[in-house]
C-alpha positions as CSV (number, residue, x, y, z in Angstrom):
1,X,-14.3,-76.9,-145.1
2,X,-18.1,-76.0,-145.3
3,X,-19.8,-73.2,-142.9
4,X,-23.2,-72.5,-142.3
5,X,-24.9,-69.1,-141.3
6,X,-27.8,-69.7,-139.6
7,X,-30.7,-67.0,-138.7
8,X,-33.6,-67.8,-136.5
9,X,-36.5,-65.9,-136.4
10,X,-39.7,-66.9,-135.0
11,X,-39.6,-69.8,-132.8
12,X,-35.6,-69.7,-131.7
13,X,-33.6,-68.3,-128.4
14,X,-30.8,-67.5,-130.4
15,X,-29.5,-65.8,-133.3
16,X,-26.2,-67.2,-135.0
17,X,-24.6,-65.5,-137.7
18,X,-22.1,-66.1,-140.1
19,X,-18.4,-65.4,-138.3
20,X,-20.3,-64.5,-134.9
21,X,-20.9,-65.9,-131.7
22,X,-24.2,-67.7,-130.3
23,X,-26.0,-64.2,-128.7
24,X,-28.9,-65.6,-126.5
25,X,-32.1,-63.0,-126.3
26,X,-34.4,-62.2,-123.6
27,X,-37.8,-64.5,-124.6
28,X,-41.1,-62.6,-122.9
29,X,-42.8,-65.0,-121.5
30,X,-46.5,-66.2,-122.4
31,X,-48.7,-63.9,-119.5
32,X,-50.1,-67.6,-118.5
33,X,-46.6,-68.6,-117.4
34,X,-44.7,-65.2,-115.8
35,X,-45.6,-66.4,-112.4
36,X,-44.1,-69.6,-112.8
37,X,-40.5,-69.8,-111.9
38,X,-38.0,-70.9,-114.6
39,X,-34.5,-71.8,-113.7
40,X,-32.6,-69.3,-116.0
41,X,-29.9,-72.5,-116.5
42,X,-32.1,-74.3,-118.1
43,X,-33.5,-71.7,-120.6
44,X,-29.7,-71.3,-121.5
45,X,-28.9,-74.7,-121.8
46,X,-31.9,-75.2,-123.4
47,X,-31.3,-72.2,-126.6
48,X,-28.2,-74.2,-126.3
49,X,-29.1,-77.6,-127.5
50,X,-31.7,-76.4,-129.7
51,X,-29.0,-74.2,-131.8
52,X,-26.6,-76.8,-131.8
53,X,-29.3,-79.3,-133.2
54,X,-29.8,-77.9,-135.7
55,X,-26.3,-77.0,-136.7
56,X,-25.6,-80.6,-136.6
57,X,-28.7,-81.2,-139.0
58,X,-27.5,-78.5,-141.4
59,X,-23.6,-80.2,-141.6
60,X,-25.6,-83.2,-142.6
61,X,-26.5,-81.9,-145.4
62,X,-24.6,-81.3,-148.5
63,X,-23.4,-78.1,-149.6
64,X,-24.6,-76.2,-152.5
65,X,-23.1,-77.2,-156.2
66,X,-23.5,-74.0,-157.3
67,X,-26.6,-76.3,-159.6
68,X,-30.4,-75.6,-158.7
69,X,-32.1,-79.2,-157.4
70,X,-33.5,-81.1,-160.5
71,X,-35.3,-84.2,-161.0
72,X,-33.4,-87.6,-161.4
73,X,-30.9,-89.5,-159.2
74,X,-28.3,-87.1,-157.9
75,X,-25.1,-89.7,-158.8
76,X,-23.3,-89.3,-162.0
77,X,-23.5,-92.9,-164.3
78,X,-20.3,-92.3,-166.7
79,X,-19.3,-95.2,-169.3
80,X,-15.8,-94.9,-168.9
81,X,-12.9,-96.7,-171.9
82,X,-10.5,-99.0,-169.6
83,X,-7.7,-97.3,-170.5
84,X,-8.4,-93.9,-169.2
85,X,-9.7,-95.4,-166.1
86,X,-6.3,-94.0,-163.5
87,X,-6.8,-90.3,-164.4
88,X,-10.7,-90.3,-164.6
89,X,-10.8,-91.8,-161.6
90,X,-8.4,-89.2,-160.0
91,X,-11.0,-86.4,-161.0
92,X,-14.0,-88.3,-160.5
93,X,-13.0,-88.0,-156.9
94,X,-12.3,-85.0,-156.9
95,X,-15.8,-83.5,-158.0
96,X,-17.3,-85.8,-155.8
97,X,-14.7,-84.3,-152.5
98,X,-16.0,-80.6,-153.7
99,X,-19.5,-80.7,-154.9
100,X,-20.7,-83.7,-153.0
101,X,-21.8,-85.8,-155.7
102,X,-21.2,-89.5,-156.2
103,X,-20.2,-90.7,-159.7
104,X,-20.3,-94.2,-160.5
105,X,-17.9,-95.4,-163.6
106,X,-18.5,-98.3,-165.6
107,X,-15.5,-99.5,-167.6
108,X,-15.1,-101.7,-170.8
109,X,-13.4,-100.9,-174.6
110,X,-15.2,-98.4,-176.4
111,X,-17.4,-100.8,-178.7
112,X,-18.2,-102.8,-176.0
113,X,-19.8,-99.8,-173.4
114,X,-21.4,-98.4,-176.9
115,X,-23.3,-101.5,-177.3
116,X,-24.2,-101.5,-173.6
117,X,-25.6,-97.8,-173.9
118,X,-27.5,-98.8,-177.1
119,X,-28.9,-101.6,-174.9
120,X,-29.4,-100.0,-171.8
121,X,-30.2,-96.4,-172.6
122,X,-29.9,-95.5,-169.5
123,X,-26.6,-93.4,-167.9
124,X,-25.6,-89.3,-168.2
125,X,-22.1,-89.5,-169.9
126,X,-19.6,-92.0,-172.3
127,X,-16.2,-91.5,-172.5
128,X,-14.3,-93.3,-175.6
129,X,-11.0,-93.7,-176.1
130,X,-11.8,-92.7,-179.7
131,X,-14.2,-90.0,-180.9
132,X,-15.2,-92.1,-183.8
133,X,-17.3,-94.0,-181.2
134,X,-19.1,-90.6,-179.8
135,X,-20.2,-89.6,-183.6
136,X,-21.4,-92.9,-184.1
137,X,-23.1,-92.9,-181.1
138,X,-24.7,-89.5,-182.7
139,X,-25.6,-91.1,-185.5
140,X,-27.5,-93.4,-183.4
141,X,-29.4,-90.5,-181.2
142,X,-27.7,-91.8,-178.2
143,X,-25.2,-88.3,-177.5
144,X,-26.4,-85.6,-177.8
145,X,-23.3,-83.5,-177.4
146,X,-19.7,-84.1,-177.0
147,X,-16.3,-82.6,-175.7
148,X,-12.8,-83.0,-176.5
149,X,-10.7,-83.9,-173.8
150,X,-7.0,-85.3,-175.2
151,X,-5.0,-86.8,-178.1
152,X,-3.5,-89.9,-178.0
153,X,-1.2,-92.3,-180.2
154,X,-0.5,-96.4,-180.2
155,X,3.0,-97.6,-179.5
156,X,4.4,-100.7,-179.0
157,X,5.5,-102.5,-175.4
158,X,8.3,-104.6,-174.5
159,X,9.6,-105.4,-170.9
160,X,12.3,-103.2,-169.4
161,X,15.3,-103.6,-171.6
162,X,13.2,-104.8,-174.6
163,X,15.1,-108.2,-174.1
164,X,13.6,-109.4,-177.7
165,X,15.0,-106.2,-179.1
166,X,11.5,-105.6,-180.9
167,X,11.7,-103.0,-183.3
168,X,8.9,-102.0,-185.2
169,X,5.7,-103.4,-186.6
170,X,6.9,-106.4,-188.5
171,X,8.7,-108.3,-185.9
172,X,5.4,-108.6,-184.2
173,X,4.6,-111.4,-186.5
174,X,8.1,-113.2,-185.6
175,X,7.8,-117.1,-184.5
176,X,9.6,-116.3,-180.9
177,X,6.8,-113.6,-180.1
178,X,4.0,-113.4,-178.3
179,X,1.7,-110.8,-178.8
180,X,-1.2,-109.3,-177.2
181,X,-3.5,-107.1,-179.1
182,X,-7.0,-105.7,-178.0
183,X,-9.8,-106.7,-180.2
184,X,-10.6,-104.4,-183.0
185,X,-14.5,-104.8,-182.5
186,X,-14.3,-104.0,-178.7
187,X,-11.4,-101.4,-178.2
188,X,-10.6,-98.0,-179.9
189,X,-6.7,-98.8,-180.0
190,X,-7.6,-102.4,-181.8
191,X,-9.9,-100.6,-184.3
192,X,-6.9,-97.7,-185.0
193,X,-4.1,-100.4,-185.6
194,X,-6.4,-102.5,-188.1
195,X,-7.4,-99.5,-189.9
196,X,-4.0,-98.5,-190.0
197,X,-2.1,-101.8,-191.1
198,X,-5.0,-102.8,-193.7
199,X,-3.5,-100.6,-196.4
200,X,-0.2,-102.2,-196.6
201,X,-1.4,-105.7,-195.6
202,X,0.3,-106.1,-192.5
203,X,-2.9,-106.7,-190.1
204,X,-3.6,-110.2,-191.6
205,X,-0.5,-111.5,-190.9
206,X,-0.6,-109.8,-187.5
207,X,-3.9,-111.2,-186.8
208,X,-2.7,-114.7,-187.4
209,X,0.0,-114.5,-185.5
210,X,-2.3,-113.0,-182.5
211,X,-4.3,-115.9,-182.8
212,X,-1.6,-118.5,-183.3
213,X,0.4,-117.6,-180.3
214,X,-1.1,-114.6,-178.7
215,X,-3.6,-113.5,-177.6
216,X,-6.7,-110.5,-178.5
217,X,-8.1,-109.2,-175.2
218,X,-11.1,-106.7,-175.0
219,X,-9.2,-103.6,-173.7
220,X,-6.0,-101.5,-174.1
221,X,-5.8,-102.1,-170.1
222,X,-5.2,-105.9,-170.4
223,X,-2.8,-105.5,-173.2
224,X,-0.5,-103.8,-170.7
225,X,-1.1,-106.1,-168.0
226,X,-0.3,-109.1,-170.1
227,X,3.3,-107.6,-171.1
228,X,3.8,-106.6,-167.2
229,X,2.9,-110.0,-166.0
230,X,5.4,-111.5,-168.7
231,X,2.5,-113.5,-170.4
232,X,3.5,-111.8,-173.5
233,X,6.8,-110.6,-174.8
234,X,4.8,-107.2,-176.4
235,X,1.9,-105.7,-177.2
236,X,0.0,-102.3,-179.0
237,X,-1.4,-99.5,-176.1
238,X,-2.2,-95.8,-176.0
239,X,0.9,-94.0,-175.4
240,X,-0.6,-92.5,-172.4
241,X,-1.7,-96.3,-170.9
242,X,2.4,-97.1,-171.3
243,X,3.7,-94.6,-169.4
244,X,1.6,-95.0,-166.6
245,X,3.8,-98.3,-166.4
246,X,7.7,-97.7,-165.1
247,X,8.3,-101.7,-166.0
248,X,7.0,-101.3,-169.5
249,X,9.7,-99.8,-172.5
250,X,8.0,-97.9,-175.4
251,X,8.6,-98.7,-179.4
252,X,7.7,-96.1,-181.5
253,X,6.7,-97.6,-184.6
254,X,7.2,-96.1,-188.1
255,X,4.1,-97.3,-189.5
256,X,1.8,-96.0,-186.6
257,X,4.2,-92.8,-186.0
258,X,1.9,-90.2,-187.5
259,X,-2.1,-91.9,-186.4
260,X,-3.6,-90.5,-183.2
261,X,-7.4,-90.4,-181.8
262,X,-8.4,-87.6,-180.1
263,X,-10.3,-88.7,-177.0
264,X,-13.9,-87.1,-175.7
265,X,-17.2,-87.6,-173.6
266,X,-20.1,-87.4,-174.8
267,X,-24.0,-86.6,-172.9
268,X,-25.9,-89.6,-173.3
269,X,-29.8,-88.0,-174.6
270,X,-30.9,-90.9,-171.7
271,X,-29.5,-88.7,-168.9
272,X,-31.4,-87.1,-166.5
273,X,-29.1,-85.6,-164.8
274,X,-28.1,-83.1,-167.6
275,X,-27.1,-80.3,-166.0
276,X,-25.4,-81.9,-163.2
277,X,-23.5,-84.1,-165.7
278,X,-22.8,-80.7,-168.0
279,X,-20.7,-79.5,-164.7
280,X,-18.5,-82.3,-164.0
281,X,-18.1,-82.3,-167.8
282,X,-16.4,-78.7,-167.6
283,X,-14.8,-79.9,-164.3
284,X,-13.2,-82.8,-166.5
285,X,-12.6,-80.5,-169.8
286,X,-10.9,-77.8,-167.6
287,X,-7.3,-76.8,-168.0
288,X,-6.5,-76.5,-164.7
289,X,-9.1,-79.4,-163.0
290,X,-9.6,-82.6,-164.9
291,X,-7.2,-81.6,-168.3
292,X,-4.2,-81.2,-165.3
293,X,-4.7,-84.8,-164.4
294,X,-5.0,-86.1,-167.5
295,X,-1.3,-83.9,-168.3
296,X,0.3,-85.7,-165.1
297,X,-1.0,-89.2,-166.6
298,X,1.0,-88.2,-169.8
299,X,-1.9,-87.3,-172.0
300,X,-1.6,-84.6,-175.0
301,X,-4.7,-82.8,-173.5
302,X,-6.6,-80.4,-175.9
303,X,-7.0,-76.6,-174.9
304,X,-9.3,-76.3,-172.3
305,X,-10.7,-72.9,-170.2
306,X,-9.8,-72.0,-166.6
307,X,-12.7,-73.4,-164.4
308,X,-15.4,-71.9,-163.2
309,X,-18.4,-73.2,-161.3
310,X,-20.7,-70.7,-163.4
311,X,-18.6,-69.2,-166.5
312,X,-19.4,-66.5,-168.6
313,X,-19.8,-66.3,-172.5
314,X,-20.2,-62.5,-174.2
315,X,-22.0,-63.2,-177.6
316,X,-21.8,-60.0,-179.7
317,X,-25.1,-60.0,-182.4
318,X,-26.6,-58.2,-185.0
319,X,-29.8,-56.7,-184.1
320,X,-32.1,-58.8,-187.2
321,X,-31.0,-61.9,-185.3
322,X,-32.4,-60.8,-182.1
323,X,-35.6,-62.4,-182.3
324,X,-34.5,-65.9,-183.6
325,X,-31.6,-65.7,-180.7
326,X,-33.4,-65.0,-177.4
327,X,-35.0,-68.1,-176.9
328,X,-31.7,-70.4,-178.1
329,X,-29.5,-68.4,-176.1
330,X,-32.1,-68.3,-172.9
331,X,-32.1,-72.5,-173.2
332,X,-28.4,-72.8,-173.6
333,X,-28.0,-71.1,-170.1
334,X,-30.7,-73.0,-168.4
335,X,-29.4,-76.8,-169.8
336,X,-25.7,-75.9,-169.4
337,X,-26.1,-73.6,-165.9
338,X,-24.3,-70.6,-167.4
339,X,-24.3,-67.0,-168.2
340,X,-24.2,-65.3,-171.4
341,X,-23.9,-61.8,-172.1
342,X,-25.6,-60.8,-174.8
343,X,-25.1,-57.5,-176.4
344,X,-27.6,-57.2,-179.5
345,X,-26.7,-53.6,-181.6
346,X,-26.1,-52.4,-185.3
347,X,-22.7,-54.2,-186.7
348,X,-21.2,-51.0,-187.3
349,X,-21.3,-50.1,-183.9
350,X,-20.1,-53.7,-183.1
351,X,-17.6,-53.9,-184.9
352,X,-16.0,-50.7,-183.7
353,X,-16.2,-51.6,-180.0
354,X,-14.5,-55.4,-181.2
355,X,-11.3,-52.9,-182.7
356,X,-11.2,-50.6,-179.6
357,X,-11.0,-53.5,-177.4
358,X,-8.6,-55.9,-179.3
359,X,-6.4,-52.2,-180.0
360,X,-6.1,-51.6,-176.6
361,X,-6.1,-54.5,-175.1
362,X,-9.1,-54.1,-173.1
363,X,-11.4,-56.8,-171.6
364,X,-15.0,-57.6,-173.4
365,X,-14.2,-58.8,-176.4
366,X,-16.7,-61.4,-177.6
367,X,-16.5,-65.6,-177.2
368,X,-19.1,-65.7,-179.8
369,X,-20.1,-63.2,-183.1
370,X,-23.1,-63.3,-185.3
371,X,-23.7,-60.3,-187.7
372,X,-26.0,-59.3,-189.8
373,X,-24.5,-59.6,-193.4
374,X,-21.3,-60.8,-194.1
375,X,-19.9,-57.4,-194.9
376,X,-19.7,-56.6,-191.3
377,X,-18.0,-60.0,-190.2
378,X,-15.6,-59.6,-193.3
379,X,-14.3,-56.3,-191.6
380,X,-13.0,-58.0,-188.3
381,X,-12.7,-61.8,-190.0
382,X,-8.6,-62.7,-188.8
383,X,-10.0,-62.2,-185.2
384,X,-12.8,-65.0,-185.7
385,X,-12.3,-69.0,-187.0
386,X,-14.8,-71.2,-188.0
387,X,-17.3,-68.9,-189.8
388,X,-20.5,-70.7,-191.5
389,X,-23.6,-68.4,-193.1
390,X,-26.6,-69.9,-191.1
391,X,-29.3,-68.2,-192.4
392,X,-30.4,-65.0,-194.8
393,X,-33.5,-62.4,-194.9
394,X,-34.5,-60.4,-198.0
395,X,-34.5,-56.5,-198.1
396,X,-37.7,-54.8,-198.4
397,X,-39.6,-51.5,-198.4
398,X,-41.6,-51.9,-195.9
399,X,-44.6,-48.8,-196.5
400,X,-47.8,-47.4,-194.3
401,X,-50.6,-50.0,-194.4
402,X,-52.3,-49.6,-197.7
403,X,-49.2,-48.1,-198.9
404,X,-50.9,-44.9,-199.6
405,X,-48.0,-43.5,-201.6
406,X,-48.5,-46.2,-204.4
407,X,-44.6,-46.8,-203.8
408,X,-43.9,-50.0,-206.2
409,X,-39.7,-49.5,-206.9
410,X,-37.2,-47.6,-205.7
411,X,-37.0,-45.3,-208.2
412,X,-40.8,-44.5,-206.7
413,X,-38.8,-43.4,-203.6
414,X,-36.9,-40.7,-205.6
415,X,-40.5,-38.7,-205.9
416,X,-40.8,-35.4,-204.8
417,X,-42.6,-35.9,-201.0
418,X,-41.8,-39.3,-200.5
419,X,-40.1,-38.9,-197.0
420,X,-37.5,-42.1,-196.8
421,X,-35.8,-43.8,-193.5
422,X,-33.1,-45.5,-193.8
423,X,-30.0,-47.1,-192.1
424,X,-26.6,-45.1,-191.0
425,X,-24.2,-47.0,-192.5
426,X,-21.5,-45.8,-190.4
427,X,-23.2,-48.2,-187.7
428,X,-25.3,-50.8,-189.1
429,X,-25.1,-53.6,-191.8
430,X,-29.0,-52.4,-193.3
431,X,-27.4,-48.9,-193.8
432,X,-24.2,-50.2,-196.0
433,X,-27.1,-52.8,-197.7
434,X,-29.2,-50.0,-198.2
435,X,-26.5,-47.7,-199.5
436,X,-25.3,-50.2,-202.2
437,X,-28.7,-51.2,-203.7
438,X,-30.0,-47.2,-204.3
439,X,-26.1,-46.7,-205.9
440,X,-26.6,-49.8,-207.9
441,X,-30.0,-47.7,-209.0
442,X,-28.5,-45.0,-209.5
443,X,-30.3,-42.6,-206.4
444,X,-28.7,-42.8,-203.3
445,X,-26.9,-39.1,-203.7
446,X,-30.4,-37.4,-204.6
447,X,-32.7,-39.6,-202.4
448,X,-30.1,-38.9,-199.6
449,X,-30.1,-35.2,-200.0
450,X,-33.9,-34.5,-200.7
451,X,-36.4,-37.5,-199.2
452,X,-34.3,-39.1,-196.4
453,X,-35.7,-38.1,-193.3
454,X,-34.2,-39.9,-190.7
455,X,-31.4,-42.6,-190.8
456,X,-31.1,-45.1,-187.3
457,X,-28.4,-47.6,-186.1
458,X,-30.8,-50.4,-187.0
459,X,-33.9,-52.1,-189.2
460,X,-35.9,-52.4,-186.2
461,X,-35.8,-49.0,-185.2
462,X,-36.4,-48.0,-189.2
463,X,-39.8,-49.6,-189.0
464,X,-41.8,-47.3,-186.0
465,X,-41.2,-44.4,-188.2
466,X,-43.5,-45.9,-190.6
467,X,-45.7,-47.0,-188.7
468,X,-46.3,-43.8,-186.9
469,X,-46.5,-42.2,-190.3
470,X,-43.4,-39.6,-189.3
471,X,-42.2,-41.4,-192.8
472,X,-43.8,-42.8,-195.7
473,X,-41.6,-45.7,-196.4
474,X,-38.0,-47.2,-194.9
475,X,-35.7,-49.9,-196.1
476,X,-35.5,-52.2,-193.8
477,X,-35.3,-56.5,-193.6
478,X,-38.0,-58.7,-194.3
479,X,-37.8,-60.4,-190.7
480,X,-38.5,-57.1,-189.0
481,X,-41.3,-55.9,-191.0
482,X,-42.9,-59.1,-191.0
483,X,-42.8,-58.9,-186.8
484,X,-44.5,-55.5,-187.5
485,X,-46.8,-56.9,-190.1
486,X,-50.0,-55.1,-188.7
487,X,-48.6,-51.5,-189.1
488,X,-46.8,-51.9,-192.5
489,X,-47.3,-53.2,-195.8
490,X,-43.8,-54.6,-197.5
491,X,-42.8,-53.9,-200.9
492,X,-40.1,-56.4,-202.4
493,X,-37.1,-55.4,-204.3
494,X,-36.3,-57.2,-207.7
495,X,-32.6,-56.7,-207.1
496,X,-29.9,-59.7,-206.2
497,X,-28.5,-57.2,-203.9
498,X,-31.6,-56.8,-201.8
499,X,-30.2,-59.9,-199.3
500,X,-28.6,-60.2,-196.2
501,X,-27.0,-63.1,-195.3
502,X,-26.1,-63.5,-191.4
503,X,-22.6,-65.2,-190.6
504,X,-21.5,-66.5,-187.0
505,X,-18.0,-67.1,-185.4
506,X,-16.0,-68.1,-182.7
507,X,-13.3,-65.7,-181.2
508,X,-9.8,-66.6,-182.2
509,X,-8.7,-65.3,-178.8
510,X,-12.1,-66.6,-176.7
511,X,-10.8,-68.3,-173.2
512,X,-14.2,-70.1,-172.8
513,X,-13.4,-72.1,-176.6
514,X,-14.8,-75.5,-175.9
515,X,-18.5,-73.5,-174.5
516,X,-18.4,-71.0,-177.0
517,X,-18.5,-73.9,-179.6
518,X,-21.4,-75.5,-178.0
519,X,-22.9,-72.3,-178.2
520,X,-22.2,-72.1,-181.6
521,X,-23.4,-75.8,-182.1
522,X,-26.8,-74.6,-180.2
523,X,-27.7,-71.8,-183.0
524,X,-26.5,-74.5,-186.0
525,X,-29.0,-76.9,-184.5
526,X,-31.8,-74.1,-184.3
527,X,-33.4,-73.9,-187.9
528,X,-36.8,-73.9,-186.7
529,X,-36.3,-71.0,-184.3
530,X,-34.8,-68.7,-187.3
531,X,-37.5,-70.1,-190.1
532,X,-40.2,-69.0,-187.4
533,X,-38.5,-65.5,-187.0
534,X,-38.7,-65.1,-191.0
535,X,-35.1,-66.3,-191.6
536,X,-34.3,-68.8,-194.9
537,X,-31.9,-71.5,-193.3
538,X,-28.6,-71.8,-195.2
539,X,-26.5,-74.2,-193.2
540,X,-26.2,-77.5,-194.4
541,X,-26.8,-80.2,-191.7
542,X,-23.6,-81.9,-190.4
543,X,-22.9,-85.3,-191.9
């Protein structure tokens, strides 16, 4: 149940406060009106009515989402496949009983509601009962995200007792059968049976026979009805639409035994509702909200967080990423009404806190992990999956404007009064970078021991000692000199070693996997944020 704490100030009699009772105050009267005598029932009665008025107004309204007010209509337009219409429905309701907010489903076969969204282009989410229909519909620019929700698989169904004793595949095509079958081109479990009998031949007799003496229907939910009502002796459905049915008996087929679809919902780029439809999205995708209900319906549901109405994501980065990051990760919050916890630091240093925590078991660790060079996600890379290089920077020497010190190598480094900063590499990728290019020239012992004049946890740091002339030249990346390009000059190094090449991950252990993917997704979309920032993009773009 909702409650309301109410404070009134300047025109009210009475103060209520959350857990407290009405407390009426003494009003002074306007000088005008002291003479006149006021019956002090009625100025009770009165604070009284006025309280409770606007009480009453305030349970009118609807209580706060936990989502700031945004433009668009404030109900939910989901496309919804027939077949997964019991347990969506189930949650649907549910959101709407705890955050007040209508959603209105629209139900049809896959193909069929994809054709309408094409058509329409209007609606905030689409639900397949095959996530060959969501890439397609991202192919098209008509989703521009989607989530996992559940596997399923097609199985046959007979009436209790199978009284025609159907077996497998092949007797579907027997003279004493009818079968019903939803239509490839409309339905996701139609499509997955031709696909899957075209290799040995067996959907062209099927089809036949379907059209002989059966019958095709648009969605998986008709097939089922059709066996129930006995206008069919069998027919193909999810495995999760059959055992929402105690009257219907399941045949496991060989020759489907091993095909599944894995089931999502996708945003629709037309909504706009986006945030609003992003949280009932988690509320369906959520282990123990809408993944629970799809588990009592007999779905295999995927692996889903614990809800909350505002999670949190840690994302661990190397410092050079810093300036191409800030803006992607400030946008992903505001779209998806979340918080991320950004912690931006040399990888070394990183990297040490990830093995303290994961050692002893301590809380922290990070959803999300972007380094600086490879060499720093290699060290910790069994406790992150899907790793892709996004992007790479060069190494420089970056030198005081003019570059005074006519420094053109790094051998020119080595001179006698050429004060050097460089990178610790104890605690920073630049530092182990550094360290490998001036041992591949063969100076790093004697430049270390007689020019080095300060060493810091990170490239950005390396640079104001430059450019306060308390050091004649530092190694440091491209992307962080060219941010300081006023107060340095940069000096490139002819070496295939002077590169840094920045890798991102997702925790193997995160708890928050489904958002720390469309994190993930957020930076692999965000070339033109990391080419402005001085970065060379490296990841291909997905097919």
């Amino acid at each position: 149940m909702w409650t309301y704490g109410l404070r009134c100030r300047a025109y009210s009699t009475a103060e209520v406060l959350p857990n407290e009772p009405v407390r009426l105050h003494k009003v002074t009267a306007n000088p005008i009106h002291r003479a006149a005598s006021v019956n002090p029932v009625f100025l009770t009665a009165g604070a009284s009515l006025t309280v409770l008025a606007v009480l009453l107004l305030l349970l009118m309204q609807k209580p706060n989402s936990g989502l700031e007010e945004q433009d668009g209509e404030s109900e939910l337009f989901v496309y919804c496949a027939a077949g997964m219409r019991v347990p969506v429905e189930s949650i649907a309701t549910r959101y709407r009983e705890e955050f007040q907010v209508p959603i209105r489903l629209q139900y049809g076969g896959s193909n069929s509601l994809l054709s309408q969204i094409e058509v329409a282009n209007v609606g905030d989410l689409y639900l397949a009962g095959d996530d060959s229909y969501l890439q397609i519909a991202k192919r098209k620019g008509l989703v521009a995200e989607s989530f996992p929700i559940a596997q399923m698989r097609p199985v046959i169904v007979v009436p209790s007792g199978n009284p025609k004793q159907v077996q497998d595949v092949q007797d579907l095509v027997r003279a004493d059968l009818r079968v019903s079958l939803a239509d490839p081109d409309q339905a996701a479990v139609g499509k997955l049976v031709r696909e899957s009998l075209l290799p040995s031949g067996r959907w062209d007799s099927l089809a036949a026979a379907v059209r002989s003496r059966g019958v095709f229907k648009p969605t998986v939910s008709e097939v089922a009805n059709d066996v129930l009502l006995g206008a069919v002796d069998a027919g193909i459905v999810w495995d999760a639409v059959a055992v929402q049915h105690e009257q219907l008996e399941v045949v496991r087929s060989a020759e489907l035994a091993n095909k599944h679809v894995l089931v999502s919902i996708g945003l629709l780029e037309a909504s706009k509702n986006a945030k609003r439809a992003l949280h009932f999205t988690r509320f369906l995708t959520a282990q123990n909200r809408g993944l629970e209900v799809f588990q009592e319906h007999g779905y295999e549901s995927v692996e889903g967080a614990e809800w909350s109405n505002r999670p949190e994501l840690t994302f661990f980065a190397g410092a050079v990423n810093r300036r191409a990051l800030e803006p992607i990760v400030e946008a992903f919050q505001r779209r998806h009404g979340v918080d991320v916890s950004t912690v931006y630091n040399g990888c070394g240093i990183l990297t040490a806190q990830m093995r303290a925590i994961e050692q002893d078991s301590l809380s922290g660790f990070p959803d999300v992990y972007m380094a600086c060079d490879t060499y720093y996600m290699d060290t910790v890379g069994k406790l992150f999956r899907d790793k892709v290089n996004v992007s790479d920077t060069p190494i420089v020497v970056a030198v005081q404007a003019g570059n005074p010190k006519g420094i053109e190598t790094l051998a020119d480094l080595n001179q006698p009064g050429v004060r050097v900063a460089v990178g610790q590499p104890e605690q920073c990728t630049i530092g182990v970078l550094t360290r490998r290019l001036l041992e591949s020239a063969d100076i790093y012992d004697s430049l270390l021991e007689n020019n080095v004049v300060t060493q810091t946890a990170t490239s950005a740091l390396l640079i104001p000692s430059v450019a306060t002339g308390s050091a004649d030249a530092a190694i440091v990346y491209l992307t962080d000199a060219r941010a300081e390009s006023d107060k340095v000059d940069v000096v490139t190094i002819d070496s295939p070693l002077a590169k840094a090449i920045q890798p991102l991950g997702i925790a193997a252990s995160s708890k928050q996997k489904q958002l720390a993917r469309l994190l993930f997704e957020e930076v692999a979309r965000a070339q033109g944020a990391f080419e402005k920032a001085g970065f060379r993009w490296r990841l291909k773009p997905a097919e």
